[in-house]
PDB file of N, H, CA, C and O in Angstrom:
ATOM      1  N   UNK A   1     211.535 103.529 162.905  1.00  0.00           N
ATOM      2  CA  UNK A   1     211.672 104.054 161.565  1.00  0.00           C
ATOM      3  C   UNK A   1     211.259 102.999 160.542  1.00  0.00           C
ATOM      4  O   UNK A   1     211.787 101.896 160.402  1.00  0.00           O
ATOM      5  N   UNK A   2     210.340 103.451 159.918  1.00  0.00           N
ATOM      6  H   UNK A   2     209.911 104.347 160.032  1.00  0.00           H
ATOM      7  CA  UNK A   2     209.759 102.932 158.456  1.00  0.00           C
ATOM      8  C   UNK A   2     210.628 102.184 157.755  1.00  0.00           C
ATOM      9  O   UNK A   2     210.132 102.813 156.821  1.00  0.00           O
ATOM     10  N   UNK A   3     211.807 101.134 157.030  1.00  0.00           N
ATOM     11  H   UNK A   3     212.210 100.622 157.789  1.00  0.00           H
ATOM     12  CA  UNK A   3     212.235 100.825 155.904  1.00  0.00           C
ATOM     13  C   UNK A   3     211.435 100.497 154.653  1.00  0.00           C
ATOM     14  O   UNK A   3     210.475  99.738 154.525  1.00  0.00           O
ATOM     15  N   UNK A   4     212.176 101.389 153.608  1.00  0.00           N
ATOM     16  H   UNK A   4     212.956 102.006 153.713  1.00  0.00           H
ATOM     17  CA  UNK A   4     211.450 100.606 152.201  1.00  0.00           C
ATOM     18  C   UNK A   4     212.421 100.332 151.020  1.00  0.00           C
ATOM     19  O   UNK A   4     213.528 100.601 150.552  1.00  0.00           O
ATOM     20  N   UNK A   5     211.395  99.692 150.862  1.00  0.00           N
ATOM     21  H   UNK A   5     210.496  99.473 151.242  1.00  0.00           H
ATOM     22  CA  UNK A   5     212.461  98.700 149.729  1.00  0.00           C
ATOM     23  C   UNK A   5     211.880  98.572 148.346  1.00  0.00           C
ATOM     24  O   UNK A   5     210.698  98.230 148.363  1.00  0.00           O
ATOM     25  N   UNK A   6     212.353  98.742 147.263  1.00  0.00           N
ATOM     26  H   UNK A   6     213.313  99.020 147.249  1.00  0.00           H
ATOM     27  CA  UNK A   6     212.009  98.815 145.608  1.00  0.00           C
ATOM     28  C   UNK A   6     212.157  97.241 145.840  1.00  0.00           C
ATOM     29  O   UNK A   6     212.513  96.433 146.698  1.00  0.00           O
ATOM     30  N   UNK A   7     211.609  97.321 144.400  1.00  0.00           N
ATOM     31  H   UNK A   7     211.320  97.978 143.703  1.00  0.00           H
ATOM     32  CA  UNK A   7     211.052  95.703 143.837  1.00  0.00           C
ATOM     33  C   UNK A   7     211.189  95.864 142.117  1.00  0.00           C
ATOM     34  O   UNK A   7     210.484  96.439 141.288  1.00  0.00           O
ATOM     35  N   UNK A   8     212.253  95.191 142.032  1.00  0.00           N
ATOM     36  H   UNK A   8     212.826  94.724 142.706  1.00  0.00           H
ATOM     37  CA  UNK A   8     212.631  94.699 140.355  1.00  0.00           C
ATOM     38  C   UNK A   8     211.244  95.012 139.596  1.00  0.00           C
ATOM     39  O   UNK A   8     210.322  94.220 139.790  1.00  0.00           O
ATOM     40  N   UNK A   9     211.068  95.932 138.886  1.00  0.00           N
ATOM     41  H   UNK A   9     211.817  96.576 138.728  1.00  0.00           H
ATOM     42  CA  UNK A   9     209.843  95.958 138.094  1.00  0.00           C
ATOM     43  C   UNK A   9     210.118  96.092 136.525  1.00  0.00           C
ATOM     44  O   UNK A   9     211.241  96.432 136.152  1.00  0.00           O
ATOM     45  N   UNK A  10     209.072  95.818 135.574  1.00  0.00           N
ATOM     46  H   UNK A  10     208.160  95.541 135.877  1.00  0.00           H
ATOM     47  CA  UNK A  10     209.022  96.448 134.320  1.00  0.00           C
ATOM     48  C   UNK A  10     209.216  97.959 133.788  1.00  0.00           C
ATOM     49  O   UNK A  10     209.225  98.967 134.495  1.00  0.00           O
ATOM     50  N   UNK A  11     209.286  97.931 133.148  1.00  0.00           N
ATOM     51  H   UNK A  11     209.278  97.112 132.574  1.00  0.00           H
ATOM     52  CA  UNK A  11     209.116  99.263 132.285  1.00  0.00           C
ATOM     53  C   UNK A  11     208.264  99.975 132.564  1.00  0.00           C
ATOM     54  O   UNK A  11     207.303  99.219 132.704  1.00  0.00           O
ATOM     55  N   UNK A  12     207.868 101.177 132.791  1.00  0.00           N
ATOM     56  H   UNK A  12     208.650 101.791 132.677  1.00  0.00           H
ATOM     57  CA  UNK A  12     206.471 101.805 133.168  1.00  0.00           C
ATOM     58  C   UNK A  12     206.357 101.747 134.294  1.00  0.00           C
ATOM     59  O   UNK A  12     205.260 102.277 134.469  1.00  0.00           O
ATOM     60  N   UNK A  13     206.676 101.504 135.107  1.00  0.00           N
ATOM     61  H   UNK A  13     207.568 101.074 134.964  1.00  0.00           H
ATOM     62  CA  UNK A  13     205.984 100.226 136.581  1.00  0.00           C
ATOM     63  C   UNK A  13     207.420 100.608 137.800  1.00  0.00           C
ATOM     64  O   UNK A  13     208.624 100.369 137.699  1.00  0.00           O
ATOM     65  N   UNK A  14     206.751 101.169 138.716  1.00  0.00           N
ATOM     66  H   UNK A  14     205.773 101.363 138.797  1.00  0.00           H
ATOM     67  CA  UNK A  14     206.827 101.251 140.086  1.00  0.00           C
ATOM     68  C   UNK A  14     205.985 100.600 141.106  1.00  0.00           C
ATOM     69  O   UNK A  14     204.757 100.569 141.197  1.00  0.00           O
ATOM     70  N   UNK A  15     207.116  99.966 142.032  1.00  0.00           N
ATOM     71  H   UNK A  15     208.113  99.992 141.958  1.00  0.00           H
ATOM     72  CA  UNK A  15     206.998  98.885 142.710  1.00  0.00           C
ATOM     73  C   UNK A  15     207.852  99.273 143.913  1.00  0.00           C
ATOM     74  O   UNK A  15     209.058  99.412 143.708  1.00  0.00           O
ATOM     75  N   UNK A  16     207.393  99.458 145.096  1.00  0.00           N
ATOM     76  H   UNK A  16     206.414  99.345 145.262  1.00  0.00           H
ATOM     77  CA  UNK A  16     207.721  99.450 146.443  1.00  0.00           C
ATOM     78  C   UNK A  16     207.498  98.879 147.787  1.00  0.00           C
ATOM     79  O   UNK A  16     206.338  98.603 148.091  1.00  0.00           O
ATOM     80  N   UNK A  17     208.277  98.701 148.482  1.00  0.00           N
ATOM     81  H   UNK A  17     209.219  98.925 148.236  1.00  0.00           H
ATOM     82  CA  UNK A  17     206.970  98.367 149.930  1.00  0.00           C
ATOM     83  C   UNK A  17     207.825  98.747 151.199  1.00  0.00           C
ATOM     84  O   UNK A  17     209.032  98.523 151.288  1.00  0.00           O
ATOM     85  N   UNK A  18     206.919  99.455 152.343  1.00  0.00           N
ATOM     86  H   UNK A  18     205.939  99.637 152.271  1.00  0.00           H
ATOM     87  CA  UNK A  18     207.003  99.557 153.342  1.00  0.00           C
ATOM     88  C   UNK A  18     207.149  98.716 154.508  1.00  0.00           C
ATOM     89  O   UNK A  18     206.163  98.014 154.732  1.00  0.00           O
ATOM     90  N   UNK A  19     207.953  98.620 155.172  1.00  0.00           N
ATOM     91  H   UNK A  19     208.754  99.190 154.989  1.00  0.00           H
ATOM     92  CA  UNK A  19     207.756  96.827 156.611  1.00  0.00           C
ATOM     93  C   UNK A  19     207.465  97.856 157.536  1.00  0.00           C
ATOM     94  O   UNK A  19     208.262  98.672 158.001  1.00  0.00           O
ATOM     95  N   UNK A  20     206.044  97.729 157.802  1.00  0.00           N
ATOM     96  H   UNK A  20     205.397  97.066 157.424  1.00  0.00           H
ATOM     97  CA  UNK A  20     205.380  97.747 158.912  1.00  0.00           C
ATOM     98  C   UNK A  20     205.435  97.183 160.205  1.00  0.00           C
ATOM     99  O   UNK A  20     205.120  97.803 161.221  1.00  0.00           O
ATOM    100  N   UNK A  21     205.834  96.011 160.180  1.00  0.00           N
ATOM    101  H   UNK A  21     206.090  95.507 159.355  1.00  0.00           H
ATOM    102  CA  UNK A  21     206.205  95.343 161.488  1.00  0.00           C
ATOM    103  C   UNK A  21     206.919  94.014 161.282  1.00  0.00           C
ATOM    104  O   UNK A  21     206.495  93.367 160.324  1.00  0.00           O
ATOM    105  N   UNK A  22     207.810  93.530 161.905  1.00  0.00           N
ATOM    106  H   UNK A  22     208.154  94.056 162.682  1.00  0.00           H
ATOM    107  CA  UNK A  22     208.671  92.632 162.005  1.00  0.00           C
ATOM    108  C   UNK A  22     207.940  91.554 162.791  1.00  0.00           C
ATOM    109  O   UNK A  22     207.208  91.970 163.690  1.00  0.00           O
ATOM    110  N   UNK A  23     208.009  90.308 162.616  1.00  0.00           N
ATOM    111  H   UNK A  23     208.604  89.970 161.887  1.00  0.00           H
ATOM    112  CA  UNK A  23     207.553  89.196 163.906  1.00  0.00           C
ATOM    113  C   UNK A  23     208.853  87.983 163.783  1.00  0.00           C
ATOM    114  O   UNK A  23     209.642  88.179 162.859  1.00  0.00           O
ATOM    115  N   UNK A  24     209.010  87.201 164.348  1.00  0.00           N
ATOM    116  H   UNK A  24     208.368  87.042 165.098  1.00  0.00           H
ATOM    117  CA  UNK A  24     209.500  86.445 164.620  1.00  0.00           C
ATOM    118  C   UNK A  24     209.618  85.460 162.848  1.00  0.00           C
ATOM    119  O   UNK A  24     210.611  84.958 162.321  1.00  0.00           O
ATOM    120  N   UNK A  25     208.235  85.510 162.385  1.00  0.00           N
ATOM    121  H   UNK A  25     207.428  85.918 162.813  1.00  0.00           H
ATOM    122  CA  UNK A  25     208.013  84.715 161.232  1.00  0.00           C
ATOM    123  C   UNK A  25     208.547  85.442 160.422  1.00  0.00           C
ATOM    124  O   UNK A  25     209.266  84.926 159.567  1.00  0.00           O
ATOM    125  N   UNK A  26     208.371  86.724 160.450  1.00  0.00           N
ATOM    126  H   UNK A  26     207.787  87.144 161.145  1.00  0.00           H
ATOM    127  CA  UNK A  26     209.132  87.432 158.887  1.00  0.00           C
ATOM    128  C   UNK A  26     208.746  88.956 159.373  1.00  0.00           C
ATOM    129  O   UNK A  26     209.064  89.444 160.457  1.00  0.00           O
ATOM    130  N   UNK A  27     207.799  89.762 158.066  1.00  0.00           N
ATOM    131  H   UNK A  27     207.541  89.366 157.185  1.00  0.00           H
ATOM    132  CA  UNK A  27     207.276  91.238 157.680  1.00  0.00           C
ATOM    133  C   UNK A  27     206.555  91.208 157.236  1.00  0.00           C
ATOM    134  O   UNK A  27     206.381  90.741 156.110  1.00  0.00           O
ATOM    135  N   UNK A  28     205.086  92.181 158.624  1.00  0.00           N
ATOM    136  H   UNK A  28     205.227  92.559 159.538  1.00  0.00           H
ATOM    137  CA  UNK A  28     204.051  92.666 157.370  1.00  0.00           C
ATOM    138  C   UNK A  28     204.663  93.758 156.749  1.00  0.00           C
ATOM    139  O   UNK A  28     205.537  94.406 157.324  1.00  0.00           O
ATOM    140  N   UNK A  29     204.240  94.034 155.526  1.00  0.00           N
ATOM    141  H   UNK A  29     203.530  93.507 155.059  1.00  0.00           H
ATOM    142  CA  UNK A  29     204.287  94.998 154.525  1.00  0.00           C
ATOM    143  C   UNK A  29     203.334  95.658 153.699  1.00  0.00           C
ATOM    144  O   UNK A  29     202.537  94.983 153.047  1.00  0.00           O
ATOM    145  N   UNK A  30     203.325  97.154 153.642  1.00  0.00           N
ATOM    146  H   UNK A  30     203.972  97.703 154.171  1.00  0.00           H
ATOM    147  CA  UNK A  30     202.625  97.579 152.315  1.00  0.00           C
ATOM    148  C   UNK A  30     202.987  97.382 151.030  1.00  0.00           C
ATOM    149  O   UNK A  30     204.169  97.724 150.993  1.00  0.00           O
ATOM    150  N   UNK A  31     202.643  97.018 149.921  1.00  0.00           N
ATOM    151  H   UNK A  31     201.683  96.740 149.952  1.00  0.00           H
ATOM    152  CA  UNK A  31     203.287  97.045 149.049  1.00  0.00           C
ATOM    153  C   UNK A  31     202.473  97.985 147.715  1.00  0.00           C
ATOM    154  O   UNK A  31     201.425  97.742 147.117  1.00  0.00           O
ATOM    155  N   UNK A  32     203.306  98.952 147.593  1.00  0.00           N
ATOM    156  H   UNK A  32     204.157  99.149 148.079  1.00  0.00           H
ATOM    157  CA  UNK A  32     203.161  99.983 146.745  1.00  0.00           C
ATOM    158  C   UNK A  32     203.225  99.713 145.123  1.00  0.00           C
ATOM    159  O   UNK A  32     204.317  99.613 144.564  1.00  0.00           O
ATOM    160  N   UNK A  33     202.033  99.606 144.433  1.00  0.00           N
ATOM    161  H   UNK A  33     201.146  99.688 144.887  1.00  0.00           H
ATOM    162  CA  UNK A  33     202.314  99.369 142.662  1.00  0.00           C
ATOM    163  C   UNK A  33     202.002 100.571 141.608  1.00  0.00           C
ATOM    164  O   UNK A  33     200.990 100.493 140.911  1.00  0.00           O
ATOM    165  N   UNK A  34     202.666 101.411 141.525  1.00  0.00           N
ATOM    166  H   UNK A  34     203.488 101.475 142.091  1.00  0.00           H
ATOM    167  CA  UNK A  34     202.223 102.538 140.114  1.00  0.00           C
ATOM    168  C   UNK A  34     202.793 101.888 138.752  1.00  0.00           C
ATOM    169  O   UNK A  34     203.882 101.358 138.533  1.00  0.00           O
ATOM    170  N   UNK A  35     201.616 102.126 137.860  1.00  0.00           N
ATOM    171  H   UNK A  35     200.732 102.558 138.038  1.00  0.00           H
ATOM    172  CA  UNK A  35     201.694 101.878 136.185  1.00  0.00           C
ATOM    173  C   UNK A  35     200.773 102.459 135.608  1.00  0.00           C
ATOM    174  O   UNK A  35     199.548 102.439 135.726  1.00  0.00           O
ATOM    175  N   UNK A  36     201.738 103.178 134.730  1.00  0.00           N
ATOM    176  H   UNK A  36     202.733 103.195 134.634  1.00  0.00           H
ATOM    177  CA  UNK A  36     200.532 104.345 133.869  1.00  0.00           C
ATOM    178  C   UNK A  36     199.877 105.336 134.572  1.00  0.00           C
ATOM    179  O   UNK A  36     198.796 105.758 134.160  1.00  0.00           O
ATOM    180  N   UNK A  37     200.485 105.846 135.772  1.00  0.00           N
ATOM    181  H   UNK A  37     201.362 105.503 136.107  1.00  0.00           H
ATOM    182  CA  UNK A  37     199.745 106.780 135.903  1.00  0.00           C
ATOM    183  C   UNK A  37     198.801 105.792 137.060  1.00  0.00           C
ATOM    184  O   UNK A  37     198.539 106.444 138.071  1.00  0.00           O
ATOM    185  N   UNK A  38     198.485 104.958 137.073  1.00  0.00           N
ATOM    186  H   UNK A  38     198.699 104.428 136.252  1.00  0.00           H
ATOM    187  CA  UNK A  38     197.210 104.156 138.355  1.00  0.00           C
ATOM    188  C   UNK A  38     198.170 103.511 139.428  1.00  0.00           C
ATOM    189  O   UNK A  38     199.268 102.987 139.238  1.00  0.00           O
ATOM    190  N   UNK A  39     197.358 103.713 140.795  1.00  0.00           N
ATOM    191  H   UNK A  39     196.466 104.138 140.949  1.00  0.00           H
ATOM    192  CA  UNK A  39     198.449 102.979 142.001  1.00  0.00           C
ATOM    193  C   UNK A  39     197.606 102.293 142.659  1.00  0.00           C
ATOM    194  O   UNK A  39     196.410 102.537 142.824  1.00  0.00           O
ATOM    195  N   UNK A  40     198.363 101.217 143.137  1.00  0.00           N
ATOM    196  H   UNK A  40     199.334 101.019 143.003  1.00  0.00           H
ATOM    197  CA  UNK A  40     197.630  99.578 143.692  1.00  0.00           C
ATOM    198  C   UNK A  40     198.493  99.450 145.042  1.00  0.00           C
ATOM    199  O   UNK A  40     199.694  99.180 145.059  1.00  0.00           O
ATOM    200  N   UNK A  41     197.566  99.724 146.345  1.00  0.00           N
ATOM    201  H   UNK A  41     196.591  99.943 146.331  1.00  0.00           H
ATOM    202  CA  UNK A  41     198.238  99.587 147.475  1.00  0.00           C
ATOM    203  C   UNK A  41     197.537  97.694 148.518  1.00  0.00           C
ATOM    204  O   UNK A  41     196.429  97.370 148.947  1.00  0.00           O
ATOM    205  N   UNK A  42     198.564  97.153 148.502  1.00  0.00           N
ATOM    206  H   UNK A  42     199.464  97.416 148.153  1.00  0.00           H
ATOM    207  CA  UNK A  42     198.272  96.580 149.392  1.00  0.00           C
ATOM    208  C   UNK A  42     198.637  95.740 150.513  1.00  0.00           C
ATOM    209  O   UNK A  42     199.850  95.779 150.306  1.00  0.00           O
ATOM    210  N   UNK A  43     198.521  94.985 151.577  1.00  0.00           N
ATOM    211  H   UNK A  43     197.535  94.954 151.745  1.00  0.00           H
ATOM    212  CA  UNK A  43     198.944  94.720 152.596  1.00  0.00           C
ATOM    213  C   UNK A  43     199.408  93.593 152.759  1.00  0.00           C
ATOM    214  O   UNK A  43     198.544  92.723 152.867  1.00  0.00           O
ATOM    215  N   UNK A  44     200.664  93.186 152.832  1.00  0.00           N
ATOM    216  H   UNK A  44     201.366  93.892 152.744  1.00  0.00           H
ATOM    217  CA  UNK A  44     200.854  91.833 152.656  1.00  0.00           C
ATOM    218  C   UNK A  44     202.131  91.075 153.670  1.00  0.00           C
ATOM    219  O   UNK A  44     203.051  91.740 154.146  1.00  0.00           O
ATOM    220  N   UNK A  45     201.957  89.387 153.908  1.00  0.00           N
ATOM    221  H   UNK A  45     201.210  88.847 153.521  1.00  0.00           H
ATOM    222  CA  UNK A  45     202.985  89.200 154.764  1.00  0.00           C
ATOM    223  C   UNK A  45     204.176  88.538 154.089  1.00  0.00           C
ATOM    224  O   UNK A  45     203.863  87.788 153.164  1.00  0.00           O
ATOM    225  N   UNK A  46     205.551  88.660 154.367  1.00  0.00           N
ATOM    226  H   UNK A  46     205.806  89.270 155.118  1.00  0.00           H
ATOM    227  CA  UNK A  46     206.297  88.035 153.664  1.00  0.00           C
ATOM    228  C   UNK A  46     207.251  87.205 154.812  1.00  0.00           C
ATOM    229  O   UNK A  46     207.757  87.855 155.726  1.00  0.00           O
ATOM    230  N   UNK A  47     207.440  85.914 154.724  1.00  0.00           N
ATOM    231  H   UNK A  47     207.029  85.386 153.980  1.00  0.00           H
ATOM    232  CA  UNK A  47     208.076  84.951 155.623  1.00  0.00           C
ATOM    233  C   UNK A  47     209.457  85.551 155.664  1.00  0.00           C
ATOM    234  O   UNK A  47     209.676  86.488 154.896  1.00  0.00           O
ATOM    235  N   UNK A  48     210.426  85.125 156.471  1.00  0.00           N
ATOM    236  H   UNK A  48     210.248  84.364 157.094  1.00  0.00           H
ATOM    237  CA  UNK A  48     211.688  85.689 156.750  1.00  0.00           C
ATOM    238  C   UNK A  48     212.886  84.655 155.275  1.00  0.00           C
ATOM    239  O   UNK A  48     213.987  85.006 154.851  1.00  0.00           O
ATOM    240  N   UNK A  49     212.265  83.714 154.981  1.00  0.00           N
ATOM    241  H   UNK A  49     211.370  83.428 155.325  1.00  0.00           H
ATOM    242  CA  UNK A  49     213.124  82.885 154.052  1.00  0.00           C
ATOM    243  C   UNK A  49     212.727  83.458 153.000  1.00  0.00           C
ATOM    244  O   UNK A  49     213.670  83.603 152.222  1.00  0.00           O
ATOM    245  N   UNK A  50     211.264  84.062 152.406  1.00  0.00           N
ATOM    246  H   UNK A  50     210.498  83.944 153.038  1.00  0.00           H
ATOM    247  CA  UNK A  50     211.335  84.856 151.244  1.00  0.00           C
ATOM    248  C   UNK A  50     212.019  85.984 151.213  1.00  0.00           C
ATOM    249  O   UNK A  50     212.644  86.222 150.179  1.00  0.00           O
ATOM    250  N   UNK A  51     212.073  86.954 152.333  1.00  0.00           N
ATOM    251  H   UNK A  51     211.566  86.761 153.173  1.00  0.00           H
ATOM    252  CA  UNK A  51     212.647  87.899 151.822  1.00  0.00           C
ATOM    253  C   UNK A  51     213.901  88.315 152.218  1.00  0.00           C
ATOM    254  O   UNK A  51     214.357  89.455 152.308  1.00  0.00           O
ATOM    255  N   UNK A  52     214.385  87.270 152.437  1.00  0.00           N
ATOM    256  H   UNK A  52     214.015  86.344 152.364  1.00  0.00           H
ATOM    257  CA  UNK A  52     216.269  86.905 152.018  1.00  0.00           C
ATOM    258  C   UNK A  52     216.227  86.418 150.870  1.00  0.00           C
ATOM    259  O   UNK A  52     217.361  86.583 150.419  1.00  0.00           O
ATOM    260  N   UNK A  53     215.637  85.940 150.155  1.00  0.00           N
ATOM    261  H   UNK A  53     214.716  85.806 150.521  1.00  0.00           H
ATOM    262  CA  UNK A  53     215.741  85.257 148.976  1.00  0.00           C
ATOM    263  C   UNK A  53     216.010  86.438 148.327  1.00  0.00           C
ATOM    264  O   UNK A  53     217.126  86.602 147.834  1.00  0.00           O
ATOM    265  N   UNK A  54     215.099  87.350 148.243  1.00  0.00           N
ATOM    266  H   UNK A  54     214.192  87.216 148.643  1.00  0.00           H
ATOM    267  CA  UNK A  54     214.671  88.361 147.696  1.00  0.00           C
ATOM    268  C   UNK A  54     215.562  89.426 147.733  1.00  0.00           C
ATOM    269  O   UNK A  54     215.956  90.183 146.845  1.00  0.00           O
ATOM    270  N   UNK A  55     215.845  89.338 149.091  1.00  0.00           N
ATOM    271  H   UNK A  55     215.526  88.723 149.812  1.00  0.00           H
ATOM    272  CA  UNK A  55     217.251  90.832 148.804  1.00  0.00           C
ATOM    273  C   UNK A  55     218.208  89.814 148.338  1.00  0.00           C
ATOM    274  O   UNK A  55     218.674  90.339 147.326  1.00  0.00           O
ATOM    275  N   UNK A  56     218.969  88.275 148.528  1.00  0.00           N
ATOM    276  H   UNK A  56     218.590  87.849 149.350  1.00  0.00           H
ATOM    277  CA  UNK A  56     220.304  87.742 147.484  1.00  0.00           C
ATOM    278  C   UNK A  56     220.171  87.812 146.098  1.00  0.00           C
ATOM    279  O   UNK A  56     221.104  88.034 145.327  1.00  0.00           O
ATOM    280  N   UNK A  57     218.837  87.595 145.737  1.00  0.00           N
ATOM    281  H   UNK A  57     218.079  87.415 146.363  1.00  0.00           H
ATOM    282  CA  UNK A  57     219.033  87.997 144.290  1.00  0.00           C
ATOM    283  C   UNK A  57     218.845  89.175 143.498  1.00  0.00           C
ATOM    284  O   UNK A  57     218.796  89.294 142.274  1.00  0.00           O
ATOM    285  N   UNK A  58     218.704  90.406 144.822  1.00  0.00           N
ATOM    286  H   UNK A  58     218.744  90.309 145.817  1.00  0.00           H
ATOM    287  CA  UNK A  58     218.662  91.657 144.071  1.00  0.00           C
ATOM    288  C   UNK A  58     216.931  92.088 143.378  1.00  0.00           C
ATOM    289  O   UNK A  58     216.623  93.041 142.664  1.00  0.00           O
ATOM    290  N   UNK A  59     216.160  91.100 143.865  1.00  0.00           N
ATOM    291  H   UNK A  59     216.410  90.326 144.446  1.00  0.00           H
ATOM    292  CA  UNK A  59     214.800  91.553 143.260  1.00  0.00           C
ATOM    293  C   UNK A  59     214.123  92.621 143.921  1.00  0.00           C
ATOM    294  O   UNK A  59     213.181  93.258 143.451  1.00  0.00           O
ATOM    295  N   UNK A  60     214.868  92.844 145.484  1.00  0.00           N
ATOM    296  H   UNK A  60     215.633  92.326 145.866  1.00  0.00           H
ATOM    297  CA  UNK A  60     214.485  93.667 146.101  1.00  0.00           C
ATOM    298  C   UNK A  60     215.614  94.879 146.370  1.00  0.00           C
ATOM    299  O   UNK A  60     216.638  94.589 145.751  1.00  0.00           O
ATOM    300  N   UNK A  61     215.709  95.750 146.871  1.00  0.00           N
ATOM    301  H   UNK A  61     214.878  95.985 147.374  1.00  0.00           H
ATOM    302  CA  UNK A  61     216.633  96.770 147.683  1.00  0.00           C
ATOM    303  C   UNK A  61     216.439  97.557 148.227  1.00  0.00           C
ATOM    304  O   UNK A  61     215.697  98.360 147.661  1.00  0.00           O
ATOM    305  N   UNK A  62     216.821  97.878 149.394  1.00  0.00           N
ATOM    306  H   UNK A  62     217.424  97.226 149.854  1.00  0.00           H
ATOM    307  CA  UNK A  62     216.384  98.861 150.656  1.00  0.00           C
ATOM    308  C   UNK A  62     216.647 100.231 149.998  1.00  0.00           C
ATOM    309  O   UNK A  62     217.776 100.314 149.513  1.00  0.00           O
ATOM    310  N   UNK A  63     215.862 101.337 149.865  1.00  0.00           N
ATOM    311  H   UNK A  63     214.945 101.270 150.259  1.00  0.00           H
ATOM    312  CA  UNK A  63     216.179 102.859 149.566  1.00  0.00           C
ATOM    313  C   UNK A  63     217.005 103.155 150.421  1.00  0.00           C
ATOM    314  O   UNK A  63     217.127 102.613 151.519  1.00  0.00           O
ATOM    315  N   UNK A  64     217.748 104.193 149.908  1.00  0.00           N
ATOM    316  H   UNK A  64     217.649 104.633 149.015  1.00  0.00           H
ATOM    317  CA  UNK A  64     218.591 104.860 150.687  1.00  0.00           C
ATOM    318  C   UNK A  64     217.767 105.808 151.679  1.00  0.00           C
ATOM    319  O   UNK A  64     216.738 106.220 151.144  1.00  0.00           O
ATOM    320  N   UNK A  65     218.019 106.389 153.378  1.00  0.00           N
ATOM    321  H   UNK A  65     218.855 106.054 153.812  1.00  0.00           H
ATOM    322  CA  UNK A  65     217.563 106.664 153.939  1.00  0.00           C
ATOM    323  C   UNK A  65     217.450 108.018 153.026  1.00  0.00           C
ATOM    324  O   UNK A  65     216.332 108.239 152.559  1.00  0.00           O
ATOM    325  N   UNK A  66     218.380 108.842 152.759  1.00  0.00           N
ATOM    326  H   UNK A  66     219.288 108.662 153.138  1.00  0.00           H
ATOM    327  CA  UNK A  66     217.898 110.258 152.494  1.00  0.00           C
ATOM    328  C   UNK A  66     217.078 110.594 150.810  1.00  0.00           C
ATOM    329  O   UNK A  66     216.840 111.760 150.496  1.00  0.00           O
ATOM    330  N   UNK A  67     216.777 109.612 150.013  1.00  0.00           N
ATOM    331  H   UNK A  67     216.970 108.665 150.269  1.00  0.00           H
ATOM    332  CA  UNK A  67     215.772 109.513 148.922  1.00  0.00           C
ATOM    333  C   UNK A  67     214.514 109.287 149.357  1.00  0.00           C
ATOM    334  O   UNK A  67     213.608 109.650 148.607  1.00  0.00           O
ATOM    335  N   UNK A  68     214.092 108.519 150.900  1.00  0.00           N
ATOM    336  H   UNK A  68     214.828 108.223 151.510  1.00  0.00           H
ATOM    337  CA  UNK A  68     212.862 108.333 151.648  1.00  0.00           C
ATOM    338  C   UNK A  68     211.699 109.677 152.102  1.00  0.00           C
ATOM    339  O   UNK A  68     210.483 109.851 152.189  1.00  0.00           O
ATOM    340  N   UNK A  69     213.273 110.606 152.355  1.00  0.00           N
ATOM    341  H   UNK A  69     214.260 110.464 152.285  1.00  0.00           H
ATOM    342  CA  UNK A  69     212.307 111.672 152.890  1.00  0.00           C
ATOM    343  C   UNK A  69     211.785 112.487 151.434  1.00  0.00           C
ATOM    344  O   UNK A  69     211.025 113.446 151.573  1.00  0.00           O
ATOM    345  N   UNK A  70     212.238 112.055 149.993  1.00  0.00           N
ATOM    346  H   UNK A  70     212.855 111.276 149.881  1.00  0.00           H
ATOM    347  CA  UNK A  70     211.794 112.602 149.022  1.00  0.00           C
ATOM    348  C   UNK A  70     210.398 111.968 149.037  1.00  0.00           C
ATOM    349  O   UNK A  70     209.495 112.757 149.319  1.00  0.00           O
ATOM    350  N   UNK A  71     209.969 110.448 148.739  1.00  0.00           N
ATOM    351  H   UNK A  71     210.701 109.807 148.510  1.00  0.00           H
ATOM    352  CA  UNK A  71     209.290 109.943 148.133  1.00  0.00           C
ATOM    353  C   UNK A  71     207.855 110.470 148.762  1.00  0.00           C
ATOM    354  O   UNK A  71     206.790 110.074 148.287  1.00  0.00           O
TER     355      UNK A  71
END
């Protein structure tokens, strides 16, 4: 199963990403950007120490499973 997770954004601005696969080092990820109406998809890796960083300070947060099957 897919997890995704929002990303602290601006005003206007949707920000998401998908973990595609787990490794030992961390998560690849998609990461999802809408603003204004335009969307920016792209593929990226994040180390396992960034993205603990990232969920302690709340810049990130896992969706709830049953808002997933909305999106």
């Amino acid at each position: 199963m897919i997890k995704r997770y929002y990303i602290k954004c601006g005003l206007n601005q949707t920000a998401y990403f998908d973990i595609l696969e787990q490794t030992a080092e961390g998560y690849r990820v998609r990461i999802t950007r809408t603003s204004n109406g335009y969307e920016k998809t792209a593929d990226e890796f994040l180390d396992n120490r960034l993205f603990d960083t990232c969920l302690k300070t709340g810049y990130i947060f896992e969706m709830k499973e049953s808002a997933s099957s909305v999106a």
